[in-house]
C-alpha positions as CSV (number, residue, x, y, z in Angstrom):
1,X,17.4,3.6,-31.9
2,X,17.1,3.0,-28.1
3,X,14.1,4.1,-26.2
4,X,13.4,5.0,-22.7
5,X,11.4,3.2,-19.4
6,X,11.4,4.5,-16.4
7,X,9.6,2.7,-14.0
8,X,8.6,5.4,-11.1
9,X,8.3,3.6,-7.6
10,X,8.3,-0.3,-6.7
11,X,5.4,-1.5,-6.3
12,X,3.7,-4.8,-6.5
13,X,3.4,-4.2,-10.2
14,X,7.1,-2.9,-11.2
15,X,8.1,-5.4,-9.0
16,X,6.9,-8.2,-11.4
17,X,8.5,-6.2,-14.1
18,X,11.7,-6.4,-12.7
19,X,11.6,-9.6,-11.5
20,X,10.9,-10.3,-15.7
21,X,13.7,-8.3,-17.2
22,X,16.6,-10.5,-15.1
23,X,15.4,-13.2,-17.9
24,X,13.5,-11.4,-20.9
25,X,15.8,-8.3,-21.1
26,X,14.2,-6.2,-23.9
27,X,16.2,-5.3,-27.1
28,X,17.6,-1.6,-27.2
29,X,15.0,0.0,-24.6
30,X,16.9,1.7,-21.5
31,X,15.3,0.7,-18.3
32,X,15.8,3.0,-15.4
33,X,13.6,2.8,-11.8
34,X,13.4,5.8,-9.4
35,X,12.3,5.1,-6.7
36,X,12.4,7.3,-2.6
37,X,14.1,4.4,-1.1
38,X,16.9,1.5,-1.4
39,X,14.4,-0.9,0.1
40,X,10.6,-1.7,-1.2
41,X,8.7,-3.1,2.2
42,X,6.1,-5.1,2.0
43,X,2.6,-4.1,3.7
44,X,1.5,-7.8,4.0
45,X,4.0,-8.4,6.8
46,X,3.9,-5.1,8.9
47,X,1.7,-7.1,11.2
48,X,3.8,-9.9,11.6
49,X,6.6,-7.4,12.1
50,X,4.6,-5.1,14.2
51,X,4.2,-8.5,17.0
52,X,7.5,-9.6,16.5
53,X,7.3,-12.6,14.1
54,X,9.8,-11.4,11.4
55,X,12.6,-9.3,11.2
56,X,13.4,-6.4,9.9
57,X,15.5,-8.4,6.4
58,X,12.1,-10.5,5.9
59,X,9.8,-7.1,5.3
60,X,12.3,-5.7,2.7
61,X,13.1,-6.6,-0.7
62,X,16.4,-4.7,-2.1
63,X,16.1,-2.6,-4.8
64,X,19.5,-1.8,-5.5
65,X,20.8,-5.9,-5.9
66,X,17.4,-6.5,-7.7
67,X,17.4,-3.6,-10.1
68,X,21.4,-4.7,-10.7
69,X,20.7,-8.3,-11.6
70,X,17.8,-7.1,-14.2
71,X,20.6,-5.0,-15.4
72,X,18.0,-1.7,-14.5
73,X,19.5,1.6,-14.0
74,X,18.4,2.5,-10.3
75,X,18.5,6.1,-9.1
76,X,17.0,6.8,-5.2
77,X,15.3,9.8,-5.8
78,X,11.7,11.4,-5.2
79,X,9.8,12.1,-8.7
80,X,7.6,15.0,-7.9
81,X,6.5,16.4,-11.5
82,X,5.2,14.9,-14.8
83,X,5.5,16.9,-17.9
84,X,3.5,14.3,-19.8
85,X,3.1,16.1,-23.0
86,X,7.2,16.8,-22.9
87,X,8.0,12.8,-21.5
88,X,9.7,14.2,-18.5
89,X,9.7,13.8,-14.8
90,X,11.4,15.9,-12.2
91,X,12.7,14.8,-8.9
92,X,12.9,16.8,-5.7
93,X,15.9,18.0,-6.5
94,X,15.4,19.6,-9.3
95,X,17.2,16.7,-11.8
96,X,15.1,16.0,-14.9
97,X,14.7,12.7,-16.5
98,X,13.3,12.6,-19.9
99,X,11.6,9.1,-21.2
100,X,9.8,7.6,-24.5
101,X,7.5,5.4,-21.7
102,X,6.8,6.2,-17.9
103,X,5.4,3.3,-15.9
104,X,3.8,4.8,-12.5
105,X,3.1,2.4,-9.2
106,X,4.0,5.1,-6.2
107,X,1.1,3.8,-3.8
108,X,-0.8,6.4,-1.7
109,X,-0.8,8.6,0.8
110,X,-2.1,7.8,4.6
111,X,-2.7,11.1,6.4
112,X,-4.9,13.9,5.0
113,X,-3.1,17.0,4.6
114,X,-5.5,18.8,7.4
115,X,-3.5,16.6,10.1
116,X,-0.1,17.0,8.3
117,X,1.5,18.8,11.4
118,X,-0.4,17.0,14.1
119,X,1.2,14.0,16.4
120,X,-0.6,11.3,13.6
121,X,1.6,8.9,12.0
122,X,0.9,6.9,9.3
123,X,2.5,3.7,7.8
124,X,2.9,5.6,4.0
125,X,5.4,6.2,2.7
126,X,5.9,2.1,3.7
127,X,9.4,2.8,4.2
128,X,9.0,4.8,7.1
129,X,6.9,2.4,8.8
130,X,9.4,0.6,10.5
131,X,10.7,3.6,12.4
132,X,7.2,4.3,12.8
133,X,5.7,1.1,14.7
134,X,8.7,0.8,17.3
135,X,7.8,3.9,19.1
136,X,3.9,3.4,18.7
137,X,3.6,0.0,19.9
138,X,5.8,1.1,22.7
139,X,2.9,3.4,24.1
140,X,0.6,2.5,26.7
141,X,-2.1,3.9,24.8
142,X,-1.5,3.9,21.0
143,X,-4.8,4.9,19.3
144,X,-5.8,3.8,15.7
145,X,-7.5,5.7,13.0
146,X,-9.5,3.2,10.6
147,X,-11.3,0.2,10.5
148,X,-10.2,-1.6,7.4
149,X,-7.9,-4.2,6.7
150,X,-5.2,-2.2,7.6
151,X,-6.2,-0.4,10.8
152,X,-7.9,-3.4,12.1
153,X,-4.7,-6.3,11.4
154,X,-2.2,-3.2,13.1
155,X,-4.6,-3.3,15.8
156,X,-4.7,-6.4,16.9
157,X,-1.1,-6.9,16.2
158,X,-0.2,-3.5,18.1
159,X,-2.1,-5.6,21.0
160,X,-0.1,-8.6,20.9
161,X,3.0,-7.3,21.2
162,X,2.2,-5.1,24.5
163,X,0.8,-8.3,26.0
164,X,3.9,-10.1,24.9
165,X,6.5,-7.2,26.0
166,X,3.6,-6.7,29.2
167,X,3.2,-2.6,28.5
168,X,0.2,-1.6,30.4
169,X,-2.6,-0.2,28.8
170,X,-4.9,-0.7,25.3
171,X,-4.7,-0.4,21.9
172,X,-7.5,2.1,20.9
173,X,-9.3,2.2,17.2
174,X,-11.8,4.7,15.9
175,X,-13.3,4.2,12.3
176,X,-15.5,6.4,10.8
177,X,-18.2,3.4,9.5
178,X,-18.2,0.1,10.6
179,X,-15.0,-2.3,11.0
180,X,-14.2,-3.7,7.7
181,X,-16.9,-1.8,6.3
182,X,-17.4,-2.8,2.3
183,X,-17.4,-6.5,3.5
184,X,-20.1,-8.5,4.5
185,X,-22.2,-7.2,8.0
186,X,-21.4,-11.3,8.8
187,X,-17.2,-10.7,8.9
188,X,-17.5,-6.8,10.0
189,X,-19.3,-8.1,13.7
190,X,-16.9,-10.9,13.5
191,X,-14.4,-8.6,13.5
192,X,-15.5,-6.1,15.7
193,X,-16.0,-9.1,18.5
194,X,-12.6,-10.3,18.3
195,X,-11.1,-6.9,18.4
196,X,-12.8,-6.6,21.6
197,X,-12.4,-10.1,22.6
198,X,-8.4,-9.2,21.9
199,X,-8.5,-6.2,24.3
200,X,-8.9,-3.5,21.5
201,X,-11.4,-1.0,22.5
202,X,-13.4,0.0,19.4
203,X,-15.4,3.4,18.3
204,X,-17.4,3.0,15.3
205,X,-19.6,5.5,13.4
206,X,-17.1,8.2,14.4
207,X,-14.7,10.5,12.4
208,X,-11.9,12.4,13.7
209,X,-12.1,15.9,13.6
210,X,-9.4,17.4,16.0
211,X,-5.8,15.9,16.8
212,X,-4.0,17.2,19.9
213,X,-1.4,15.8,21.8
214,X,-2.9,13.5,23.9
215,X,-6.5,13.4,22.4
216,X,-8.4,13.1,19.7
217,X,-12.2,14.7,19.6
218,X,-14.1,13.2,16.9
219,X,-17.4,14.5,15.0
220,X,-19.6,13.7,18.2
221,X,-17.6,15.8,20.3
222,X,-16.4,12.2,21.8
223,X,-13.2,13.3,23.4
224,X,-10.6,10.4,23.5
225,X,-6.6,10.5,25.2
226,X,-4.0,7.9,23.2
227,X,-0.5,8.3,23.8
228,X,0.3,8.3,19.7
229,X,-1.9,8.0,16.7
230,X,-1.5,5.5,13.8
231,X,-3.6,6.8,10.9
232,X,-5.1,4.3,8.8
233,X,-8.3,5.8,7.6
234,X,-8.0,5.3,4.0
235,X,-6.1,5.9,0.8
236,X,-5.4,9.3,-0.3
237,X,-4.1,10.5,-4.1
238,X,-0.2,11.8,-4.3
239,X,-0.5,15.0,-5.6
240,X,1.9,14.6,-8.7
241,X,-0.5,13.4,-10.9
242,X,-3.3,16.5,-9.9
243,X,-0.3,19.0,-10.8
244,X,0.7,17.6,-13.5
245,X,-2.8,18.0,-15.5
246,X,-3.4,14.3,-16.2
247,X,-6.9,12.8,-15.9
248,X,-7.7,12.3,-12.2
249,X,-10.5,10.7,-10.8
250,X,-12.2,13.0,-8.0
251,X,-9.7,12.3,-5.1
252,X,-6.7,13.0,-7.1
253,X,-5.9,8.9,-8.3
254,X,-5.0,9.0,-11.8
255,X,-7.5,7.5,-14.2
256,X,-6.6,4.5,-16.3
257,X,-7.5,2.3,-18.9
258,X,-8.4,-1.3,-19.1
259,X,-4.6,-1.8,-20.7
260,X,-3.4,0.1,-17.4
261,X,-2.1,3.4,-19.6
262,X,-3.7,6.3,-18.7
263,X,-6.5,8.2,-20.3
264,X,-4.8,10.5,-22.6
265,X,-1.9,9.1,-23.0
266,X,-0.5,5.8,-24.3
267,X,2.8,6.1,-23.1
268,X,1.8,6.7,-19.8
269,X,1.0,3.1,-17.2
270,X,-0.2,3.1,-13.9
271,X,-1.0,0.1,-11.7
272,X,-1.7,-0.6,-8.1
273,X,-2.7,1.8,-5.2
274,X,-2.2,5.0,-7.1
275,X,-4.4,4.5,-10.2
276,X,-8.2,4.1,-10.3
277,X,-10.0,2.0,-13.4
278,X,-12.3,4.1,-15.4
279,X,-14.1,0.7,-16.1
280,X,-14.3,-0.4,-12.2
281,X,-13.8,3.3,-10.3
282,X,-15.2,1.4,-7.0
283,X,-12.3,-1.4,-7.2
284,X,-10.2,-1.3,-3.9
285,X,-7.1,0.5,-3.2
286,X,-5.0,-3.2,-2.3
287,X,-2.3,-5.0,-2.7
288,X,-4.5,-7.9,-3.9
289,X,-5.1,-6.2,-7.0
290,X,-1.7,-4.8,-7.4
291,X,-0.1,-8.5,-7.6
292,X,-2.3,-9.5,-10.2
293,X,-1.5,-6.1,-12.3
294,X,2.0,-7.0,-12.4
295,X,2.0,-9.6,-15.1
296,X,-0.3,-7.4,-17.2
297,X,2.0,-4.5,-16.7
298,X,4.9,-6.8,-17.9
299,X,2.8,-8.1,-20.8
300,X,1.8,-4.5,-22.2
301,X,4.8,-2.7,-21.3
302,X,6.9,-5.3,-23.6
303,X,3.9,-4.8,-26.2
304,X,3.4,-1.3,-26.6
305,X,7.3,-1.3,-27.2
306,X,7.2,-3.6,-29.8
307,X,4.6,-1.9,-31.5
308,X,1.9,-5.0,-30.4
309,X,-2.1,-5.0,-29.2
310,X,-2.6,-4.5,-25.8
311,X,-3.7,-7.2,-23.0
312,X,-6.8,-5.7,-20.9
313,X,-6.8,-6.3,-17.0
314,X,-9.9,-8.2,-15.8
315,X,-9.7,-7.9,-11.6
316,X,-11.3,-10.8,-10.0
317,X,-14.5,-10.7,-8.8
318,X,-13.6,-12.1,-5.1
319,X,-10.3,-12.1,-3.7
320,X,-8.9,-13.6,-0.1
321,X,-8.1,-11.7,2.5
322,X,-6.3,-13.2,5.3
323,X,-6.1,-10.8,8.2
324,X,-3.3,-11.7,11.0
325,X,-5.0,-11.5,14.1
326,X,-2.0,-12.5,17.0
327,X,-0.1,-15.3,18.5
328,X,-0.4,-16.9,15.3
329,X,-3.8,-17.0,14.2
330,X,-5.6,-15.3,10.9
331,X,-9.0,-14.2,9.6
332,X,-9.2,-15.5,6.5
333,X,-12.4,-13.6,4.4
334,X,-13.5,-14.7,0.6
335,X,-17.0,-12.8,-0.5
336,X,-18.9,-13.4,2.4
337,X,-17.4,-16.8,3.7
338,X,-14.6,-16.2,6.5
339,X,-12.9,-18.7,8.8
340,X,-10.6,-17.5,12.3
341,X,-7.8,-20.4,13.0
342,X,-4.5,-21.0,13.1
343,X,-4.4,-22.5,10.0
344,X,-5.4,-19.6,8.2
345,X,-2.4,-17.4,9.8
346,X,0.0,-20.7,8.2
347,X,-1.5,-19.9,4.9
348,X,-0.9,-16.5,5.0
349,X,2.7,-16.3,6.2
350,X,3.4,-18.7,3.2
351,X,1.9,-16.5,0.6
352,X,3.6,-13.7,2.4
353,X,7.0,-15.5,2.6
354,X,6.5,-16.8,-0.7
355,X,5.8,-13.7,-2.5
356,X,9.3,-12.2,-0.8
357,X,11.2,-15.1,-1.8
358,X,10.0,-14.7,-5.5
359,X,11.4,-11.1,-5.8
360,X,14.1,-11.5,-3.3
């Protein structure tokens, strides 16, 4: 008798999985991904992108030819309910799709809901981002919400391309703690000098408290004007798993096991930005992480279908972090070493372009 996976969103993780089944197709199991959009982007070029280094075809990996060449049913829709004790999901449009396994890896979200109906943008869902960054990096004075990787690489490469195109004006970034705070003091004030070295002009130790139009006002009653807002300010939970009465950790992220199923369930998996480990709660929300979930994903998905012992997921204790920084030239951070050269931004657009050409 046949069973049932449906692999909900494309992430890092799922992509691995797919990537697997075009050669390890698994015997009289269904394979079905749904997913929001035809394309999965991938973060780790929006910066390149966002200064003009790649194209729009380099950022995206299809997920209708890849899901068809690992002979995957793919169906473009938003899953927006888990009945976990009935194996069902529902989509937005009200069509129910029942399973024997559910494999989660949906990301985040960006913006928290109390700026929902402001001006803020935000790069998630990634698929909007594209659409996003053209008219931001456009503005004279685009402003940035967060200080991590994210906000700070989006920052510098927001900057870059106005000196490039030669728009007037400054990229702004607030962050409510430090720049790159979680990292060594040593790479945050490296970080926060070349931001400023770059042009960037940087608030730190403030949170944003109001969005209007063409300010923001943060908790100091700091009043700052931007001509668009990019919010970057941290992962937030997708409210699906909250609803749908699964263990959550206390931002909403579901809660997972070392084998990546979920707490109460073992037909349930989760990997990358939307999952927390119960065994490493404090564990980043990145797509360093992610990457390395995928082949543990593969090996336990093919395992708890078969009936076989589980593989647990160990996360490395350091992992490298290579930041692009403009005209070419990266950040590169592991533990508290860090190096700024060109030959760090040459490492990282081969990773980058090699990790595209292995799902592409």
């Amino acid at each position: 008798m046949s069973k049932r996976l449906l692999l909900v969103g494309a992430g890092h993780a799922h992509l691995e999985v797919i990537r697997r089944l075009k050669s390890e197709a698994w015997v009289n199991v269904e394979v079905c991904l749904i997913s929001s959009s035809r394309y999965q982007y991938y973060s780790g070029m929006f910066s390149g992108f966002t200064e003009g280094l790649y194209s729009l075809e380099d950022t995206r990996v299809s997920l209708e030819k890849i899901t068809r060449e690992a002979r995957i049913h793919f169906i473009e829709k938003t899953v927006v309910s888990l009945r976990p004790k009935q194996k069902k999901v529902i989509c937005h449009d009200g069509s129910v799709y029942p399973f024997d396994v559910v494999s989660f890896d949906i990301g985040s979200q960006s913006l928290p809901k109390a700026f929902e109906h402001t001006v803020a943008r935000t790069i998630k869902p990634n698929y909007e981002f594209i659409s996003q960054i053209e008219e931001i990096r456009n503005t004279t004075h685009p402003l940035i919400v967060g200080g991590g990787a994210a906000g700070t690489e989006l920052a510098l490469s927001i900057q870059t391309y106005k000196e490039k195109n030669q728009i007037p004006g400054q990229v702004k970034l607030v962050t409510a703690e430090k720049v790159m705070n979680g990292f060594p003091k040593i790479v945050s004030t490296r970080l926060k000098s070349l931001l400023i070295k770059k042009g960037v002009q940087v608030w730190e130790d403030e949170s944003v408290e109001e969005i209007h139009d063409h300010y923001i006002v943060t908790n100091s009653g700091n009043k700052i004007r931007h001509t668009s807002v990019l919010w970057l300010g941290g992962a937030s939970a997708e409210p699906i798993f909250k609803r749908s009465g699964v263990e959550v950790d206390e931002k909403g992220f579901a809660l997972v096991r070392d084998t990546l199923q979920f707490q109460e369930y073992d037909y349930i998996f989760g990997s990358g930005d939307c999952i927390t480990l119960t065994a490493y709660p404090e564990l980043q929300k990145s797509g360093v992480y992610a990457v390395k979930q995928g082949p543990v994903l593969w090996n336990n998905l093919s395992q708890f279908l078969s009936g076989q012992p589980l593989q647990e997921y160990d996360p490395q204790k350091n992992a490298l972090y290579i930041l692009s920084t403009g005209k070419q030239q990266g950040f590169m951070v592991y533990g508290p070493l860090s190096h700024h050269s060109r030959q760090a931004w040459k490492l990282k657009n081969k990773i980058d372009r090699d990790f595209m050409a292995k799902y592409k």
